[in-house]
N, C-alpha and C positions, 0 to 999 in steps of 0.2 A: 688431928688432920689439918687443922690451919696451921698450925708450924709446919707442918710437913709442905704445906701449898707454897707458904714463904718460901722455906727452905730451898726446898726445889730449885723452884724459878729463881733463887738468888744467884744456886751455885751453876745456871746456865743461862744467866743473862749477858754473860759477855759476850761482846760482836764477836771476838775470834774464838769462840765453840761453834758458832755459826756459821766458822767460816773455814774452822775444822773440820766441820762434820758435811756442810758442803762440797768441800774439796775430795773429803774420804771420799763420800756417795758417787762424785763424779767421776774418781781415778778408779774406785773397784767396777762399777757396772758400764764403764766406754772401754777400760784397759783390761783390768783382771779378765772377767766373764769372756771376751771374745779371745782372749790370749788362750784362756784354759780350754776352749773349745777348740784352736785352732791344735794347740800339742794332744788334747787330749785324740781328735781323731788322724792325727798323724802317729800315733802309736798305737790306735784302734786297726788303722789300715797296715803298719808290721804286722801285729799280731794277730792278724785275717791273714797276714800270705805266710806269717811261721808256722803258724800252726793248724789252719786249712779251716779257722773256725768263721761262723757268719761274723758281717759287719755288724755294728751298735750307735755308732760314734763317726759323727764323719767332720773334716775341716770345712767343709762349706758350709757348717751351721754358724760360724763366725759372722762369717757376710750378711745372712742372713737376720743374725742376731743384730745387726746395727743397725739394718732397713727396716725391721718392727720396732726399736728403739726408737728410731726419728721417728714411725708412723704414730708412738703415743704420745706426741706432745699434749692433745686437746683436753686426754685423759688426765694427762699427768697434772692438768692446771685447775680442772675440777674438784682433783682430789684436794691439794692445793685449797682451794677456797670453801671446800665443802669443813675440809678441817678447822680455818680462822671461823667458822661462822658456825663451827660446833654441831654438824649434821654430819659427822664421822667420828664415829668414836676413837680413841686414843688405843693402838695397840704396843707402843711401846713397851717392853717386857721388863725395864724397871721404873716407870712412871704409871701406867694405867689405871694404877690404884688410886690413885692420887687423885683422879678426876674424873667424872666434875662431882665436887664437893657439894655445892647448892648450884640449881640450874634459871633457877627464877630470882625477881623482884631485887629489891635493894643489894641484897648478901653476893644474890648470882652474880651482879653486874660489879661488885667486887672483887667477886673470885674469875669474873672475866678481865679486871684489868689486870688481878697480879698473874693472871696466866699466861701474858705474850709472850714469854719464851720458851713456855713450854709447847703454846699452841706455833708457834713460828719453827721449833726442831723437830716436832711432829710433822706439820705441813711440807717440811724441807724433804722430812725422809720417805713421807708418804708420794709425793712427786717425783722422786727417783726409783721408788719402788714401782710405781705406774710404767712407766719407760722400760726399766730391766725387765717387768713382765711379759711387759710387749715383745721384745726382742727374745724373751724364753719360750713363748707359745709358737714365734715365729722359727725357732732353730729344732723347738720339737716336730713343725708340722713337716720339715723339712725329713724329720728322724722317719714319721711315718709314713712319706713319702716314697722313701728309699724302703718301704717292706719291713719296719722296724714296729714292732709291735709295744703303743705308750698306752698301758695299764690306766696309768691315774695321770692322765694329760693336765688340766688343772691342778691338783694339787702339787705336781712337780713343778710346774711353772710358779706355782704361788712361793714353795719350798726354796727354789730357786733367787726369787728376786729377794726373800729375806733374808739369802745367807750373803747376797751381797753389801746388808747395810748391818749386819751383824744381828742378826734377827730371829736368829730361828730356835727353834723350840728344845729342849731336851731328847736327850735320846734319840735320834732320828735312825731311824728304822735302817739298818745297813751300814753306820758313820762308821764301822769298825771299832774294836777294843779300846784301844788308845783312847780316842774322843771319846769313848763312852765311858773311860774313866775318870777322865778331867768333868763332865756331866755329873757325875756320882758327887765330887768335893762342889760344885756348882748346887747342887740340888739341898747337898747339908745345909750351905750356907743360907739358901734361902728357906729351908725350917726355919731357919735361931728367927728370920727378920719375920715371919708369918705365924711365929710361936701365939698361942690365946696366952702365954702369960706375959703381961704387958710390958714386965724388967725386962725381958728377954729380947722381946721384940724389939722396942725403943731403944735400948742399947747396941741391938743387932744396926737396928738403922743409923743410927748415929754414927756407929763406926764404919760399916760398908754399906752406904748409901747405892752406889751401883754395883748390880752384882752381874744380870745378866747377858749387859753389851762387853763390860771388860773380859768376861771368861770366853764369848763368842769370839771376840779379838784376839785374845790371845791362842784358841782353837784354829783361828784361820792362821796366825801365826808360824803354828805347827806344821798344821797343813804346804804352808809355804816356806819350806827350808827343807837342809837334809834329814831330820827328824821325819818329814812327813812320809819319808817310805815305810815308815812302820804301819799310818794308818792306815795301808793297805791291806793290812793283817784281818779277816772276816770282815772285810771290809765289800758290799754289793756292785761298787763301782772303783774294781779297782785297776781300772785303766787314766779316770781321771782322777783318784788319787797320786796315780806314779806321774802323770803331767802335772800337777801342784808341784809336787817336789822336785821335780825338773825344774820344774820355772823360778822356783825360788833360790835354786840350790845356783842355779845357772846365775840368778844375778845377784849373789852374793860372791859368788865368785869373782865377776867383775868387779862388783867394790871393790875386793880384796884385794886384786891386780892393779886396781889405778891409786888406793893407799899407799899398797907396798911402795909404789913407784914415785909417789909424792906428788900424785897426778889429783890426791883431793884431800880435802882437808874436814877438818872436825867441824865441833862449835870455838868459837874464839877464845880467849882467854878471859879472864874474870876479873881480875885486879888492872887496874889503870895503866899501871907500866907496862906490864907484859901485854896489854894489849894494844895499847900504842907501839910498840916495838914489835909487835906482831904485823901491824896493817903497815908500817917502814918498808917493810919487808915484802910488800905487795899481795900477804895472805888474805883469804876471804872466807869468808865461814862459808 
């Protein structure tokens, strides 16, 4: 368990995971979240006048969703300091094992210092999960304003701001087929690292250390491209499954159009020469 606290904190002490995972947090819960709500009830409202069925889904949950997001700054700074000062526990869903190892005396204050980057990517994500909550309870109350009946007001909202930091749990009740089969190789992998026989385990960790933010990423992945029309298949919302895939699909497209056109470029070239003779040329990654 102390190599593991090492370990950890080694392989996320660098300032730019910090500033990775900052940037991810901010670009999915300001852009993603209010994008997906604006197509999802623009295809909610077709699909209330093709086929004469009630509304569910509306685009003015977007707006919405931003004015609760600004209203959670004071929360979001709490959470923020409640986690550096160790009075919230760690939910991250490939670290929380990890800690806290000892909580008192000599050892604690040990495993307090080799913890700053775990306790600072925690703090980061538990602050932008404050904000997207806000902005989700704000675009729900909106939902059952308009006559829309929310079941599990809470845990939708909670569901919610998890899947915008890559966060959310297995199996999720309605994800459709697809995801719940990429969940199924998700779920093996984390037997081998939770195995009681310890080869298994320690081997499992050493080789795939993160298991459950990579598979979520790459789930939203899916979700976001033209793949993700399939998860529409038994899938409980699948009005905002088909706006995922829309959105994704739509700006992939656009890449594709400003590559073909030579309107953008890659990463640069690798070797000296060709790379000097590439930036001659006026290219820019």
């Amino acid at each position: 368990e102390w190599v593991d606290l090492i370990r950890y904190n080694s392989m996320l002490s660098s300032p730019l995971t910090h500033l990775f995972n900052i940037f991810s947090n901010l670009a999915n819960s300001t852009i993603r979240a209010p994008l997906t709500k604006l197509m999802s009830g623009g295809l909610d409202f077709l699909g209330a006048k093709i086929f004469g069925r009630a509304r569910t889904q509306f685009a003015g949950e977007a707006g919405v969703y931003v004015a609760g997001y600004v209203r959670n700054f004071g929360n979001a700074f709490r959470r923020f300091a409640d986690v550096w000062k160790g009075t919230r526990s760690f939910t991250h869903l490939d670290l929380r094992r990890q800690i806290p190892l000892v909580a008192k005396g000599f050892k604690g204050k040990i495993v307090s210092a080799l913890s700053v980057p775990m306790r600072l990517l925690e703090g980061a994500d538990q602050f932008f999960m404050a904000l997207a909550r806000g902005g989700e309870e704000a675009a729900l109350t909106l939902r059952q304003a308009k006559g829309v009946k929310v079941a599990r007001f809470a845990e939708e909202a909670e569901e919610a701001s998890r899947y915008g930091l890559f966060r959310q749990e297995l199996f999720k009740e309605g994800q459709g087929s697809l995801l719940d089969a990429i969940d199924v190789v998700t779920s093996k992998i984390l037997s081998l690292r939770n195995s009681p026989n310890p080869i298994i385990s320690t081997i499992s960790k050493f080789t795939v250390p993160f298991v459950s933010t990579p598979m979520n990423l790459f789930k939203q992945g899916i979700e976001y491209s033209p793949a993700g029309f399939l998860t529409a298949i038994k899938s409980q919302n699948k009005v905002e499954q088909l706006a995922k895939a829309m959105i994704g699909t739509g700006i992939g497209a656009a890449a594709g159009v400003l590559l073909a056109s030579n309107r953008m470029t890659w990463e640069e070239p690798r070797t000296r020469d060709e790379k000097n003779a590439w930036r001659e040329n006026g290219m820019q990654a």
